[in-house]
C-alpha positions as CSV (number, residue, x, y, z in Angstrom):
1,X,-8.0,60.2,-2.0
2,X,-9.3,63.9,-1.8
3,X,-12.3,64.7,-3.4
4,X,-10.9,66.8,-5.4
5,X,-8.4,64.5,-7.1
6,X,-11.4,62.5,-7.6
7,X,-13.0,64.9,-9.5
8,X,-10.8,65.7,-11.6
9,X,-9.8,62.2,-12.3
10,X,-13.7,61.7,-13.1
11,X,-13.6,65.1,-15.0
12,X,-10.6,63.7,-17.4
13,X,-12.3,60.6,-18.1
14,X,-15.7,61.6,-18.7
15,X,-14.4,64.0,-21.7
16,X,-12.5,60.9,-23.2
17,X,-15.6,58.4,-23.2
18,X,-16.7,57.0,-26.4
19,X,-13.4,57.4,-28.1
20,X,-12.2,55.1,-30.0
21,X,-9.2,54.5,-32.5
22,X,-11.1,52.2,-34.5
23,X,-14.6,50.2,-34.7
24,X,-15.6,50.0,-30.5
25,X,-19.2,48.8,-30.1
26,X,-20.7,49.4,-26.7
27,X,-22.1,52.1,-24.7
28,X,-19.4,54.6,-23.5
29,X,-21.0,56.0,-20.7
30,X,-23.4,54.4,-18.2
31,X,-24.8,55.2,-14.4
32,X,-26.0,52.2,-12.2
33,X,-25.9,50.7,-9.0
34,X,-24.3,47.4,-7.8
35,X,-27.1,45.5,-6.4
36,X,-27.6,46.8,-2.7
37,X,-26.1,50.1,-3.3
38,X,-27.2,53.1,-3.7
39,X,-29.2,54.6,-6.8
40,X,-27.0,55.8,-9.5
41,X,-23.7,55.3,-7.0
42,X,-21.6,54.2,-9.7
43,X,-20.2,55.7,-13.2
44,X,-19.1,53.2,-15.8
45,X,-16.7,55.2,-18.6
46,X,-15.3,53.5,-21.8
47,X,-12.8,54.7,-24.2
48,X,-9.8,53.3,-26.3
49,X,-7.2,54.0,-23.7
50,X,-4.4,51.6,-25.6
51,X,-5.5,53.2,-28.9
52,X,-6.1,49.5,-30.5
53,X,-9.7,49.9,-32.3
54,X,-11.5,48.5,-29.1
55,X,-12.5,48.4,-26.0
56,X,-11.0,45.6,-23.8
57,X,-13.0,44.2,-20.5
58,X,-9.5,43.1,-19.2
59,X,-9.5,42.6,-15.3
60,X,-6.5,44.3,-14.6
61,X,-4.5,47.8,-15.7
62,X,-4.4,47.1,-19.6
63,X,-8.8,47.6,-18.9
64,X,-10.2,50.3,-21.3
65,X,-13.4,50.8,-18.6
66,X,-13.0,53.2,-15.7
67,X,-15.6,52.5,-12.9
68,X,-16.2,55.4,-10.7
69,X,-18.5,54.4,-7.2
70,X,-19.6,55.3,-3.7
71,X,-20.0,52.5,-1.6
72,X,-20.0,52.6,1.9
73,X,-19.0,56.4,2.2
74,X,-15.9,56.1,0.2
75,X,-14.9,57.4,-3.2
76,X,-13.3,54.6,-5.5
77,X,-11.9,54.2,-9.1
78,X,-11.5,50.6,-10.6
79,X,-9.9,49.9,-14.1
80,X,-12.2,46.9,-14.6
81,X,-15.6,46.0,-14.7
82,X,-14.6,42.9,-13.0
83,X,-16.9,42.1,-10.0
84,X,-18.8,45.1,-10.2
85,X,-21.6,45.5,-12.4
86,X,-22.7,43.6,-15.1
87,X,-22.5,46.1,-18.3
């Protein structure tokens, strides 16, 4: 993936965090590390992406968390907090 794309990808998502189409509890937006990375090498965003009142922690597509990280030198995007990061 360019970098780029990955911005802009980043870009869209960070303007959507915190929304939510009914009563989400949470913290929309968060910067960490997974243990052993780097300092602040990963971007947690959060917002109602299915518009159903709440933010799901599903591990697969149907997630409402976008996880944005460095690790080892490469740019990725996951749709699920699943084995990343503990929120």
């Amino acid at each position: 993936m360019m970098a780029r794309q990955f911005l802009l990808m980043l870009g869209k998502d960070a303007r959507r965090s915190g929304y939510c189409f009914g009563d989400c509890v949470g913290v929309a937006l968060k910067i960490s590390e997974k243990e052993g990375e780097a300092e602040h090498s990963c971007i947690h965003l959060i917002y109602d992406y299915n518009l159903d009142g709440k933010w799901e922690k599903a591990k697969d597509e149907t997630s409402d968390f976008f996880i944005y990280r460095m690790h080892q030198g490469r740019l990725q995007i996951h749709r699920s907090c699943s084995g990343l990061i503990k929120l």
